[in-house]
C-alpha positions, 0 to 999 in steps of 0.5 A: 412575554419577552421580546425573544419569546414575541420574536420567535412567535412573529417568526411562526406567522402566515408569512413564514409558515408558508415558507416553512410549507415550500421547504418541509424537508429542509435545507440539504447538508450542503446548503447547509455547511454552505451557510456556516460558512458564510457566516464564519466569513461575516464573524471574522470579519466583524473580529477584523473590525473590532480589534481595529475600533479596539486599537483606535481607542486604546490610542485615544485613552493614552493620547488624553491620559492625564491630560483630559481624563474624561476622553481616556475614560471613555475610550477605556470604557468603549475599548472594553465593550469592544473586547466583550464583543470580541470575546463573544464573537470568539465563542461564537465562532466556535460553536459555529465551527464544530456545528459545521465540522459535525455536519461535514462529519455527518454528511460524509458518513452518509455518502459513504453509507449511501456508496456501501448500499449501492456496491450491496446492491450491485453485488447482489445483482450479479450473484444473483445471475449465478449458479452455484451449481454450474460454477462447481461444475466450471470448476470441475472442468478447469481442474480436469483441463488442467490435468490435460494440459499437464499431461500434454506438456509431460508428454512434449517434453519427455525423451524423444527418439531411441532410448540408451544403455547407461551401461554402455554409455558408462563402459564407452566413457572408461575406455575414452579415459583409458585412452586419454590417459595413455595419450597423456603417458606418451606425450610425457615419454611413456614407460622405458620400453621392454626389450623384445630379444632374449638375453642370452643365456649361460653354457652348461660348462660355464655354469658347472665351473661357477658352481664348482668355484663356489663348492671350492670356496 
């Protein structure tokens, strides 16, 4: 058996089980979420760590070079395995990263299924205290309520007192015209005025002579 396989076997024991047994419906989602980050923080912490030991050791590789290549070589040898941790850290990270997203994901999507089954709910509470039957007959009387306040708003606003001719009030209108305009004829000089006296007429002799002139002629 290998020693993973040993680990996870110990791990099953009375100690654990017994833990496992307070905690079977396991940890919340936030917990959860809590503890990916934690453990993000850690990594990258580690990953601040190892590019610093990474740094130091390329400094002692070049510090030596030629001079004590048994030094260089060590510390080329160390700042490798220093990058093969930095590399799987960097793996890590990222699958701790979409694990937490995808948990994030799902714990939103359940509060929002959560929300919608409690409005459902709520909803169907409050129709549940309806009558369909007596919202027809609410609606039958608002429209006929309205028809009232239409009629009365008509019958308010129609002409009040004694009603007109147009006729007459047409007539009346051409004669202030009439009158405006021989208002504006005098005040202009008006039109020569016609002589009241006859003028004069012709004796019966005179008019003979003339007419015997013109026979002469």
């Amino acid at each position: 058996m290998s020693k993973i396989a040993k680990l996870f076997k110990g791990s099953s024991g009375s100690s654990s089980s017994s833990k496992h047994h307070r905690s079977r419906g396991g940890p919340s989602a936030q917990e959860a979420i809590h503890k990916l980050r934690e453990t993000e923080e850690m990594l990258t912490k580690k990953q601040d760590y190892l590019e610093k030991k990474i740094e130091q050791e390329l400094m002692i590789a070049k510090k030596n070079g030629t001079k004590n290549k048994r030094a260089a070589l060590q510390a080329l040898k160390r700042k490798k395995r220093l990058e093969q941790q930095l590399t799987q850290i960097d793996g890590t990270l990222s699958t701790i990263e979409f694990q937490r997203e995808a948990l994030e994901n799902s714990h939103t999507n359940t509060e929002v299924l959560k929300n919608m089954g409690f409005a459902a709910s709520a909803m169907k509470k409050v129709h549940d205290n309806m009558d369909i039957g007596k919202i027809d007959d609410l609606m039958q009387d608002i429209t006929e309520q309205q028809d009232v306040a239409r009629e009365i708003s008509e019958a308010i606003s129609g002409p009040f007192g004694e009603a007109f001719d147009d006729d007459e009030l047409l007539a009346e209108l051409a004669e202030l015209e009439q009158e405006e305009l021989e208002n504006n004829m005098k005040s202009m000089g008006g039109l020569p005025s016609v002589p009241s006296s006859k003028l004069p007429s012709a004796k019966p002799a005179q008019r003979a002579s003339k007419c015997n002139t013109v026979l002469d002629v």
